[in-house]
Structures are given as structure tokens and as C-alpha cells.
C-alpha positions as CSV (number, residue, x, y, z in Angstrom):
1,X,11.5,15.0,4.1
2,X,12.5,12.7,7.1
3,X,9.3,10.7,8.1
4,X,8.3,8.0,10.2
5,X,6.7,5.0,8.8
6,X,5.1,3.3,12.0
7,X,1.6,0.9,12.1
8,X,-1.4,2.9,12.2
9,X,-3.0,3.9,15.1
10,X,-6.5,4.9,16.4
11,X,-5.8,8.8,16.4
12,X,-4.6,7.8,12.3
13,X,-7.9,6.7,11.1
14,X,-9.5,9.9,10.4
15,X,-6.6,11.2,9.0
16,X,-5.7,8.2,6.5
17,X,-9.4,7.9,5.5
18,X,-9.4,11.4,4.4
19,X,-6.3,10.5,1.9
20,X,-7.8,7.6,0.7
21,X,-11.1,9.7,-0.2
22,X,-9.1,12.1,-1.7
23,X,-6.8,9.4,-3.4
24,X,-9.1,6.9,-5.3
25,X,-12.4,6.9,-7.2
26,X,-13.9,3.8,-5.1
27,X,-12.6,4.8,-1.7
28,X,-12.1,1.9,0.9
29,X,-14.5,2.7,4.0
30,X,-13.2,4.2,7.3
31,X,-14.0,0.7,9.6
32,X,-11.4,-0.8,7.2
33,X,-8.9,1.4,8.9
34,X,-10.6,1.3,12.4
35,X,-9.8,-2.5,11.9
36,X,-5.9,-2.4,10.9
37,X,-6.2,0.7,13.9
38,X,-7.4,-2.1,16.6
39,X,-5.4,-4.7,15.8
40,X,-2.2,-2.4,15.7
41,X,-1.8,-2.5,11.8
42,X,-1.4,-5.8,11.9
43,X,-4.6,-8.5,10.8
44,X,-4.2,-12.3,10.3
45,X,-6.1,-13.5,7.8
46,X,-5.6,-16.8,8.1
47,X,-2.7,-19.6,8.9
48,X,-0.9,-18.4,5.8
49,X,-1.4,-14.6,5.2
50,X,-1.6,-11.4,7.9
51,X,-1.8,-7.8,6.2
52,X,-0.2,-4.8,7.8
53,X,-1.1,-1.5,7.7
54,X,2.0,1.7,7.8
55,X,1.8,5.5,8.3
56,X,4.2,7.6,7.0
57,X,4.4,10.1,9.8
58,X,6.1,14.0,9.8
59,X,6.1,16.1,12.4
60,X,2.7,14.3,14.3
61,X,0.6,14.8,10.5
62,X,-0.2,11.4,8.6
63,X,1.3,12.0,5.6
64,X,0.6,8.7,3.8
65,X,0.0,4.7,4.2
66,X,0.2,1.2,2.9
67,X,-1.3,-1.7,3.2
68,X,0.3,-4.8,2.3
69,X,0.3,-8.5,2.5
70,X,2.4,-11.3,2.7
71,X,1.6,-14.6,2.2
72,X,3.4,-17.4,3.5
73,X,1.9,-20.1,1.5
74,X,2.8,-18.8,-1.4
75,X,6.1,-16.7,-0.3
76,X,4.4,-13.7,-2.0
77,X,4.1,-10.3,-0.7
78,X,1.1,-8.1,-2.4
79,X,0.5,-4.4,-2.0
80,X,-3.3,-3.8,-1.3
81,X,-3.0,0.2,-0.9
82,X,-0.8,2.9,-1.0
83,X,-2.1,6.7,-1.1
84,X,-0.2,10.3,0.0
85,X,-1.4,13.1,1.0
86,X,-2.5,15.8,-1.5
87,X,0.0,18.6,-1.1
88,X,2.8,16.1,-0.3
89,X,2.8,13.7,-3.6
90,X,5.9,13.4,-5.6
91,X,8.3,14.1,-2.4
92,X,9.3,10.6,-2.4
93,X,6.8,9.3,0.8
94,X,4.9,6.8,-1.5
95,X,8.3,5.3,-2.6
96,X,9.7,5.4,1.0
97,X,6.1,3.3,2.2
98,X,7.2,1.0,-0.6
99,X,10.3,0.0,0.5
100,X,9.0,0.1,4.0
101,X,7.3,-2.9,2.9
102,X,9.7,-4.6,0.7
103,X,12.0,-4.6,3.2
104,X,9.9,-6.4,5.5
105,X,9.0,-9.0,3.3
106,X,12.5,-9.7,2.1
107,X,13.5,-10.1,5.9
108,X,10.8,-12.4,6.2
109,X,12.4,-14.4,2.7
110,X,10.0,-13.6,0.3
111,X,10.5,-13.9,-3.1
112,X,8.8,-11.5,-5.0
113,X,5.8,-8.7,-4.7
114,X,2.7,-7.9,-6.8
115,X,0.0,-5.5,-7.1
116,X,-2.1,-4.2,-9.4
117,X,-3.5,-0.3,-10.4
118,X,-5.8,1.2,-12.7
119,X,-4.8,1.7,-16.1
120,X,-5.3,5.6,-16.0
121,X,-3.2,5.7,-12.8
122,X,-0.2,7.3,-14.9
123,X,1.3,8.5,-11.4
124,X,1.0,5.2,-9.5
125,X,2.4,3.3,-12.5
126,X,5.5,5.2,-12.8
127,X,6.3,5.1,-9.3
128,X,5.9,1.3,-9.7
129,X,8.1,1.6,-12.7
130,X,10.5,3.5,-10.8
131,X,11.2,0.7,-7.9
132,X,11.9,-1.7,-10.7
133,X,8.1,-3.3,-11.0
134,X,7.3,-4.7,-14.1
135,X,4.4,-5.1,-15.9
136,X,3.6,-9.1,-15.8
137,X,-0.2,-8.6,-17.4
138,X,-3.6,-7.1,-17.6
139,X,-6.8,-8.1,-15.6
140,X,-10.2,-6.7,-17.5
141,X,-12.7,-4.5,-16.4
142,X,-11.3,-4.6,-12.7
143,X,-12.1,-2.0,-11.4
144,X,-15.5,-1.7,-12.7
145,X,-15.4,-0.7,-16.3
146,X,-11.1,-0.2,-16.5
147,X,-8.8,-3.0,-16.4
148,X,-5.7,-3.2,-13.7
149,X,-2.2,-3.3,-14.6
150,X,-0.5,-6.1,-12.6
151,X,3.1,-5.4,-11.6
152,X,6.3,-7.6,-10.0
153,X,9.2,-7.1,-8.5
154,X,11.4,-10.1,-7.3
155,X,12.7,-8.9,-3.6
């Protein structure tokens, strides 16, 4: 499915917040993604890190989104969030938001990229897997009473 990864806009925001409901347990909240929607999917931090936010769009429907970081300081790239649309999972969107974002970091030199996902996320993991993540450790209780998986990938 040919789709257009592009930074989120205002008209996304109800859309994406909808998938992330449907996608996680402890949804972020919608003015998290009026935010990255105001300042073009694109929010400095601070002198060293910026975060972005992508849409993966088909045919004018938000399909799915990232939202990754890169760090400067540290020349590390992090993936915050990544969620598809039910209905549209397993058709290869997540993977192509992934690369999305690898690609940009490893244009902007970075050496590697990390992010973590609940242990009982069997379909996130083996996505993560499947672009060549490893798993580099485990951080306890999380995500409340489950402990995250940390993966890397050098870029």
C-alpha cells in the first residue's frame, strides 16, 4: 500500500488520537498531538534534543504515526511512539514509519536508535525484531506493574 509519511497536521489530531486510544492501554492525551500539530511535528526540547511527529497518510485517511527523537548530545535517536490503525496492522505501515525515521537520523549521523515496549507487546516486539532491533535489557515495572523491553539498532 503506497502511503505518505508527512509531519502531522491540525486536521490529523483527531484521527491519530483515535489510534493511539485504540492502540495502547495508557493512551497519550489528545493536546500531546495538538502540540506536535502546532509546531508542525516538529518540538525542540532543548539545545540538544527536538522530537518529530510523522503520519503515514493513504488516500487523505491517517493511517498511522511516529514519534521519535533525536538527541544530539548523545547522537542517539529514540522512538517515543508508533501505532496503526486497526484494520490496517500487519500491511507493513508501522515498518515503513520506522524507516521513515531511521532514515532521518542516519542523515543527520546518528549512531544508533532505542526504544522500549511492554513485555506483552508480542506484535510490536517482532516488528522491532524484524528491522534488526535487538534486545539490549529490561527496565521493571515500567509501565505500571509490566516491565519494558529495551531495544537497539546501530543506524
Amino acid at each position: 500500500m503506497q502511503t505518505e509519511i508527512r509531519p502531522i497536521r491540525r486536521e490529523d489530531v483527531v484521527s491519530v488520537y483515535e489510534i493511539e486510544k485504540t492502540s495502547f492501554a495508557e493512551p497519550w492525551s489528545i493536546g500531546i498531538f495538538r502540540l506536535y500539530a502546532a509546531w508542525r511535528g516538529v518540538v525542540p526540547l532543548d539545545e540538544e534534543r527536538t522530537t518529530y511527529a510523522n503520519v503515514a497518510v493513504h488516500q487523505g485517511v491517517v493511517l498511522g504515526y511516529i514519534v521519535w527523537e533525536m538527541d544530539r548530545g548523545h547522537r542517539t535517536g529514540r522512538i517515543l511512539n508508533v501505532a496503526v490503525r486497526e484494520g490496517y496492522r500487519r500491511r507493513g505501515i508501522g515498518r515503513t514509519l520506522m524507516h521513515h525515521a531511521f532514515e532521518a537520523m542516519r542523515r543527520a549521523g546518528f549512531v544508533h536508535v532505542e526504544l522500549e515496549a511492554r513485555e506483552s507487546n508480542t506484535a510490536a516486539r517482532g516488528l522491532y525484531s524484524h528491522l534488526g532491533m535487538i534486545e539490549v535489557g529490561r527496565i521493571a515495572r515500567y509501565y505500571d506493574n509490566e516491565d519494558a523491553v529495551v531495544y537497539r539498532r546501530e543506524l
